[in-house]
Every structure is written in C-alpha cells, then in structure tokens.
N, C-alpha and C positions, 0 to 999 in steps of 0.2 A: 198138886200139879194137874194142868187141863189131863184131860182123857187124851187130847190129839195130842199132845205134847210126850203124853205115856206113851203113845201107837208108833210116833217117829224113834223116840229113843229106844224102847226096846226092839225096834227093828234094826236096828244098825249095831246096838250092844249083842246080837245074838247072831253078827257074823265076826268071824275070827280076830284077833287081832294081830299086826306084826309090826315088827320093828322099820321104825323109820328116821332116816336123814338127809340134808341135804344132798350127799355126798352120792349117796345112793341113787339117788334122780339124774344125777351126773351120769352116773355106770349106767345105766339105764340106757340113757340117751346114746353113751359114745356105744353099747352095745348094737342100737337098732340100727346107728348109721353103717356097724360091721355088716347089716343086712340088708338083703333087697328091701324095696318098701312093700310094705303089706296094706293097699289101703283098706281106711275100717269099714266096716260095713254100712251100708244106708238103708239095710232093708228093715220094711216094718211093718206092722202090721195095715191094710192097705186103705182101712179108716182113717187113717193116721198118715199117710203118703199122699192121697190126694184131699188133701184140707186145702181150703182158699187161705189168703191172707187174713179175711175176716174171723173165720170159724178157729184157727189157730190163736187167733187172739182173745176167743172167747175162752180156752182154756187156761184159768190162772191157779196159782197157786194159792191156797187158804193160809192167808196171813197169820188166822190162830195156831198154823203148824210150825212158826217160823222155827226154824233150827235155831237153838242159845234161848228163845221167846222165854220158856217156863223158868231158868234158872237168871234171867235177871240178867247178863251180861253185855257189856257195852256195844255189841256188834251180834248181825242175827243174820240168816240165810235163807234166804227163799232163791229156789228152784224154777228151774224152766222145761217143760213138757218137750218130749221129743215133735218130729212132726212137721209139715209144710217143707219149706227149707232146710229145716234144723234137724236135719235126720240122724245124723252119726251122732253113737252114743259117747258121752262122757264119761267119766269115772270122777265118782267125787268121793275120799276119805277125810275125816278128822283122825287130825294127831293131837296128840295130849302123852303128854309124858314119854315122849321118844317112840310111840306107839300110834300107827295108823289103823283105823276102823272106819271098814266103808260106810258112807251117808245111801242107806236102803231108800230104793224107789218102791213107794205104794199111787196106786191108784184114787188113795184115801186120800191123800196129800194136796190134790188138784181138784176145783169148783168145773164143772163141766157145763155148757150152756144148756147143751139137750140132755144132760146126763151120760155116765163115763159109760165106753162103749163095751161089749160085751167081750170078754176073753182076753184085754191085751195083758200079756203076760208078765209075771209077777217082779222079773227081773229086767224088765225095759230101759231103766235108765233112765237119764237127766239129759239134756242138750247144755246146759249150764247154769250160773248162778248166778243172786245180785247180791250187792251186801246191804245193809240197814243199818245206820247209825242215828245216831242225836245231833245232825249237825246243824238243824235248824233251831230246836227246840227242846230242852231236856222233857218235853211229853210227850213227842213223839220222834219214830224210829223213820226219819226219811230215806229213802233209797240212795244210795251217793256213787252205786259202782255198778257194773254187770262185766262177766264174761260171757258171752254167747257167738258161737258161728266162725269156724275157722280159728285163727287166733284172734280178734277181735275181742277189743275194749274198751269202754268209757266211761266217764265220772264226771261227777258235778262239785263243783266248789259251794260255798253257804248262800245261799240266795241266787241257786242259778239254775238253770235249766239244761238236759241234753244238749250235745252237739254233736262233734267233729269225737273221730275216735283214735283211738292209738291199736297196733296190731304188735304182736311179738317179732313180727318177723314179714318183710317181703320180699318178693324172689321176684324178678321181670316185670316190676311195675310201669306201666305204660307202653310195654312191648308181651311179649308173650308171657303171660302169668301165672303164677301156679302162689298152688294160697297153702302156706303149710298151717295147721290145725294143732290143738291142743287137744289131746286126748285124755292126759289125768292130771287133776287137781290133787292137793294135798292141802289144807286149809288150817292151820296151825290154833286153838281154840285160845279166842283172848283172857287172860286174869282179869280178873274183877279192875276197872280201874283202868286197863289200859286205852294208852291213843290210837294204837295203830292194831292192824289183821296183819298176818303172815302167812305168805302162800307159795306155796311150789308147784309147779306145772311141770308135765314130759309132753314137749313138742314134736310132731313126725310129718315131712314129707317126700317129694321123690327125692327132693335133694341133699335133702339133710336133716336133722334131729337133732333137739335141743334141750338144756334144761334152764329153766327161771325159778328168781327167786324177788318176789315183789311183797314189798312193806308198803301196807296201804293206810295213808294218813289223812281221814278227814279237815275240812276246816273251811277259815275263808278263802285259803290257799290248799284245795285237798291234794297232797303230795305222793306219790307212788317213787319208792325206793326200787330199784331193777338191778337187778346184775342177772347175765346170761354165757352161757356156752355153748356154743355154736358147733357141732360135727360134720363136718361136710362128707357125702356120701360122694358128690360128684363135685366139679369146679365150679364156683357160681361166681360168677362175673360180677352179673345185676344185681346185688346183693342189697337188701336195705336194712339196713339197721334201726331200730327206736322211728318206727313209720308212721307215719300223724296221716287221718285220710279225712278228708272235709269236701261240703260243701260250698260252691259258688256259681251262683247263677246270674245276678246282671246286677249292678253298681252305675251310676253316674252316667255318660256318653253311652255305653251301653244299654238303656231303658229301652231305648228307641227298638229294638230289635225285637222287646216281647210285648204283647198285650195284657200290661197287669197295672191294678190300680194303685201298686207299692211301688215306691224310689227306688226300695234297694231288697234283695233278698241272698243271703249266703248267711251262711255258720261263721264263715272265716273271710277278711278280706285281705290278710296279704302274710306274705311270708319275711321274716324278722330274723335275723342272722348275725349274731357277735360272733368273727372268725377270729385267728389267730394270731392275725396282723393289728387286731384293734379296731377295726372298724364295725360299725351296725350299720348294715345294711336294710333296706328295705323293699321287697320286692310285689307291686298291688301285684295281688290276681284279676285272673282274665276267664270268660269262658270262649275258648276259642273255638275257629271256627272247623279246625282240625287237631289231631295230639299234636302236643307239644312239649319235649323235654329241655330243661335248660337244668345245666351244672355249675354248680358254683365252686369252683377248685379251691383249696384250703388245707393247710395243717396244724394240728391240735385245735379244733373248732373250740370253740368256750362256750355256744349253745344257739338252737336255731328251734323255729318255733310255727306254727299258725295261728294267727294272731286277730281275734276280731276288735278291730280299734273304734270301728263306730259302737257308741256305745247310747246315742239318742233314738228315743222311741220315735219322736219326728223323721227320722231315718229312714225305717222302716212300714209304723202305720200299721202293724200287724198285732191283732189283740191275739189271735191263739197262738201263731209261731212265736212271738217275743222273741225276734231272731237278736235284739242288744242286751239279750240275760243269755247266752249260748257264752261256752266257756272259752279261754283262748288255751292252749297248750304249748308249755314253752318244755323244752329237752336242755337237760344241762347235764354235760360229758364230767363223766368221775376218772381221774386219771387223762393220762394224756391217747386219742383216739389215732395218731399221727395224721397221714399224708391220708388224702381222700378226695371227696365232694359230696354236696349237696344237693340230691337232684329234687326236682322240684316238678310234678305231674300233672299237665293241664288238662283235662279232656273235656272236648263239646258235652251238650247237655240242653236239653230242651226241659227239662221239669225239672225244680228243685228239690224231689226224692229218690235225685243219683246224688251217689259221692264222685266228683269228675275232679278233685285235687288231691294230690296224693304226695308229703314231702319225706326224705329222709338222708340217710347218713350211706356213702357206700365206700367203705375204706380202698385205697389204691390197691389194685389188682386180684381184689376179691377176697374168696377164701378157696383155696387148693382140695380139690381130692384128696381124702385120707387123714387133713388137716385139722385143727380146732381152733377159734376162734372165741377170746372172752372180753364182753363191753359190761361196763356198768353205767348207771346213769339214773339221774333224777328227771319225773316227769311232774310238769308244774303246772296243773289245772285252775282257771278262773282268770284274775283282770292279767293285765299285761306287766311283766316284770317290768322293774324299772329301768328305763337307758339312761341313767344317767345327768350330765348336763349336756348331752349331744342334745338337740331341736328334732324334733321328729316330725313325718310327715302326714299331716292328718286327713290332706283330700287329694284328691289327683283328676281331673275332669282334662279332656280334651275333644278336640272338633274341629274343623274347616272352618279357613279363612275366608271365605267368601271374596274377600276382594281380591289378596296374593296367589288362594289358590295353595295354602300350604296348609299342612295339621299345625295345631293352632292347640300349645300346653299349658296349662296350669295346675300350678305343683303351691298348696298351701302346707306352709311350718307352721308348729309351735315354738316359743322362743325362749331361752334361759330368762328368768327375771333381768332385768337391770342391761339386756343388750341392744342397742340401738341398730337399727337398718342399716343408718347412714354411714356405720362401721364394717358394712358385710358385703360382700360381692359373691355371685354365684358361680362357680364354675360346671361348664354343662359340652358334655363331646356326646358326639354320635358316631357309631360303627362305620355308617356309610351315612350318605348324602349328605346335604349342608345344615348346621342351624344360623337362625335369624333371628336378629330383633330381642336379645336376652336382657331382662329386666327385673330388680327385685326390687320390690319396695313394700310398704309395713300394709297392712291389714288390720284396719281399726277395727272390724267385727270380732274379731277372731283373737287379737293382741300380740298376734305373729307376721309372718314375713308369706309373700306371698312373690315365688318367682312365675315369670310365664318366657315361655318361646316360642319360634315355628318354626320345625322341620320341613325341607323338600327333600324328598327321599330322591329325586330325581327319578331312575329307574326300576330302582331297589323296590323290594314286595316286603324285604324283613330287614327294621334296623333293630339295633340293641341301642339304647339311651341309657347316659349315666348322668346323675346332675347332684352338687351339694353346695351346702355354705360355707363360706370361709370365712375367717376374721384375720386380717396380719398372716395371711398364707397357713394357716393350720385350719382344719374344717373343724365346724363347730355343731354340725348336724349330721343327719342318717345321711347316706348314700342311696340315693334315689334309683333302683334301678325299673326299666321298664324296657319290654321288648313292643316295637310296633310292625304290625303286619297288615297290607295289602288288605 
C-alpha cells in the first residue's frame, strides 16, 4: 500500500467508530428542525478567507491520496479544501458495516501552489467531495460527481462534460432566497464490483432540515436515485423540490444583444415537461431583460427537466466550453407528487458564469410549520430522454416584420417517420393580441415541419404563446410554449 494511502487510512481508522443508519439521519434532521437554527461557522483561518478565485484553485487534492485508490475499489474520493467561498465545514464519514468513521482532514492530503500555509489546524475539514469512477475507460478513474457549496450538485454522463447542477433543496428562488446547505455526509463504502455509491447527507437551514438518501449510478445515463424528508421549522410557501439551476445566455434572435463571435451559448436551452394530463411540453429559455417567474400548474407530474437539445458543434463554435457535450437533467417523480407547479426561474445576465435559470417542483400549499414532508425521485443526467412519437421542437427563431410591423415566428419540428405535412394543421392561441398569417408546411433541410406566425401584441408588453400539431384533431407534437415581452 502507497505511504499516502497508509497516512489517509490510519487517520480516519484512529478516530472512533459509531453506529449508523438511515434512520438515524432522519432523527437527526426532524431533531434540528425542533431547534432554532444554529448557522455553521465560516470562520477560518485568514490565509484561507481571503483567497482569490485563482489561488483557491491552486489548491487541489493529490490524486495519489484518493480515498478507496490503494484497495482497488470501483469508486474513489477526492476532497475539496476549505476556503474563498467554501468556508463552512463539512463533515464527511465512511460507513461500512453499520458503522461510521470519520474521513480525517490532513494538510498532507492537498498540492499547495506556494506550499501549505503555516498553522492551519489539524482538524479543519473538507468543503466537500468528488467521486471517481471508470465511466469512460476501465484505466482510468474519471471524475463523474461533486458535492461542494450549499447543497449543490452535479454530474456528468460518459462522454460529457459539466453543466447545469441540481441542489437538495430550494427555498425563495427568484424572490428572496435562502440556500439551505449540507453539513454531513455519510458515504456508504462500495463492494468490490459494485455499479452504484450510497450516500446520506443531514441538511440545515433557517427553515428547515432534512435528510437524503442518494444512489449514485454512473454511465452513459449517470442516474442518481434520491429520496428525502423534509422538516419544516417554519411555513415555507416557495418551496422547491429536486431543483435543476442552469445556465442561459443568448440563442437565435437574441445574438444581436451581445457582442460574441458564438450563435449560441447556455448549458441548457429549454425546459421539457411530461405533466399529468399527458402532454410534453416545451418551454425555450430566455435571458430576460428582468426576473421572471412563470408556473406550470399540474398534478402527479411524470417528469420535468432542463434540457440541452442543440446538440451541434456548429451551434456553438466553442473549442474549450463545448457547450453541445454539457449534460441535460431530466427529474422523474417516484410515486405520485399530487397537486402542485413547476416553476421555472429566468433571471437577466450579462456573462455566461452566472446560473440565471433555475427550475423546480413546489407542491400546492407548501410545507406547514411543525410538518414533514417526503419525495423520491430519479435524476437522469446526459442526452435527452426519449418523447416518444410526439414531434418535438428543435429551433425557435423570431423577429420583425418589416413590412406588417408584427413579430414575426418560427417554430421548427422534428417529425414521426412516415407523417406527411399535408396531413397536419397547426393550432396556435395567444393570451392577448391577435395572431396572423399561420402556416405549416415541411422543411426539406431538416425532414420536419416547419410552422411560422405573426403576433400583434397591439398594446400588450407581455403575451404568453401556445402553439402545437395536430393530425385528425389529436396533437401529435410538444406544446410549444413561449412567453413574449416588450
């Protein structure tokens, strides 16, 4: 066994061991909500507080220490240095055989640019962790997962790159926010052989405390199994459940607004919705020119997602973002979630290293003081699940009529094999003002249908737009939605 590999294990083997279980993460949780919230501490040593974004990144963790590295096991764990933003400590244990044992922070453990600074103490802690699997290549151990910062999380499928993240938990997204955090990990130590990690975390913020329980399944679909419960300390209205947070900066009609030599740049370009009624919806993103919240009403959703559909390098034009290798994440509801919405989180943005989309689930009437709350669900990282033989929408471009003086749409489908144009009619309403001029017909580039219209909003600043295909009065495509504003 390496030497480093001796230094980590017997630092963690020579703090105590205790019993652990699910169950107990649960009591945990419903107990802090019994309590005021305590938040954790952020103080640190002051080397370490005022770090730039750069010099925090110089600090990484030495791969030769991975956690699991020396004994050969399918999944390994490298660590994240307290520090810059990521002040508040984590708590990170291995369980193995009913039995937790904390993962000991050394200073030994972490490559320092200028060398580790003098004194920081022995028991500093983690900010969080990544995990390592073989999901590209059985010789080497790619990175496929991180938890780090608040509750904050993301993963990559086989042959893809960062993106858009998912969070445990959000409280007042797009109105006044509060970010509840993960403060202990529990990481379950895989058998030889196995597919998936198992992890428990204890959640705490002013509003509430929670416990998770996430089965993490690499692949070319890397899967994350979730179930949680939720304590509420106080009422929480805005509640967001299984919260997707992405980027989107400018697409199509929108170019004109920045000065960049790329067509397009975002992580995600639209939000993807199977409700309860049976429809897919599809809703492009925007970055607006103000927030923007819009709710989609629904009960028992069957799954809703952030979805990046361009998937052409001509698209983009970008050799180091490769923003058409960024992952899409689709939510799929275990059990029935009832009566709710999906709210869907626009916010302005001038540079594409803000997250300014934000979607999620917030059950009808929230969660009650005193109350608890339990969802499960599957999170489904990489290409875009399948819709089906619904037609889906692959571009959305719009602009002024120059002559009418009207916005002026174009809405391209993909088509079921073997469906003709001449068979399809579109149907297309708007909130307010009038539309004109609706027309579908096929699109020889593309091997799909291609509708267009023009609104006059007349005095209206904000219409909402619905538009789909039909065949024989049954629709045979997504539901087009789109909100236009002034």
């Amino acid at each position: 066994m390496p030497l480093a590999a001796i230094t980590v294990a017997s630092a963690a083997q020579a703090a105590p061991a205790r019993s652990f279980s699910e169950a107990q993460v649960r009591s945990m949780a419903r107990d802090l909500a019994r309590r005021p919230y305590v938040p954790q501490s952020r103080e640190l040593p002051e080397v370490l507080s005022r770090l730039s974004y750069d010099e925090y990144r110089d600090i990484r963790f030495n791969p030769a220490q991975a956690y699991w590295k020396a004994e050969g096991l399918p999944f390994q764990l490298q660590f994240f240095h307290r520090g810059h933003l990521f002040k508040e400590r984590v708590d990170l244990f291995e369980v193995q055989g009913g039995r937790a044992v904390p993962i000991a922070y050394s200073a030994d453990q972490f490559n320092f640019k200028k060398g580790a600074p003098a004194g920081l103490p022995s028991d500093l802690g983690f900010a969080g962790f990544r995990i390592h699997s073989q999901i590209n290549t059985p010789e080497y151990y790619d990175e496929v997962a991180v938890f780090l910062g608040a509750s904050y999380f993301r993963a990559v499928a086989k042959g893809m790159l960062y993106g858009l993240s998912a969070r445990g938990l959000a409280i007042g997204a797009g109105e006044k926010e509060e970010f509840p955090s993960f403060k202990t990990f529990w990481i379950e130590r895989p058998a030889r052989g196995a597919n998936s990690l198992v992890i428990h975390a204890l959640m705490d913020s002013p509003s509430c405390a929670g416990a998770y329980r996430f089965v993490v399944t690499p692949g070319v679909t890397t899967v994350f199994d979730v179930r949680c419960r939720i304590f509420a300390r106080k009422t929480i209205a805005n509640i967001g459940v299984a919260p997707l947070t992405s980027m989107f900066f400018f697409a199509g009609d929108a170019t004109r607004r920045f000065d960049d030599f790329r067509p397009r740049v975002h992580d995600s370009d639209g939000l993807a919705i199977a409700n309860g009624a049976g429809e897919r919806i599809w809703r492009p993103l925007s970055n607006p020119g103000y927030v923007q919240l819009s709710d989609f009403r629904d009960k028992a959703p069957r799954g809703y997602g952030l979805i990046q559909r361009e998937r052409r390098y001509d698209s983009f034009q970008d050799l180091e973002a490769r923003y058409e290798r960024r992952p899409s994440l689709w939510v799929e509801p275990k059990g029935s979630w009832g009566a709710g919405h999906v709210r869907l989180v626009e916010l302005p943005t001038q540079t594409e290293f803000d997250d300014n989309i934000v979607a999620f689930w917030t059950p009808q009437g929230g969660v009650k003081a005193g109350r608890s709350a339990d969802f499960a669900y599957r999170l489904n990282w990489g290409q875009e699940p399948l819709n089906g033989s619904r037609a889906r929408v692959i571009d959305t471009r719009a602009g002024l009529n120059a002559i009418t003086r009207r916005r002026h749409f174009v809405i391209d489908f993909d088509l079921p094999p073997g469906v003709p144009v001449d068979d399809l009619r579109a149907n297309v309403i708007a909130g307010a003002g009038k539309i004109h001029d609706v027309t579908l017909h096929s699109n020889p580039e593309t091997k799909g249908a291609r509708l267009s219209f023009e609104l006059d909003p007349r005095q209206v600043r904000t219409v909402e737009l619905r538009a789909e295909i039909v065949r024989s009065g049954r629709p045979i495509s997504e539901v087009w939605l789109y909100r236009w504003t002034a």
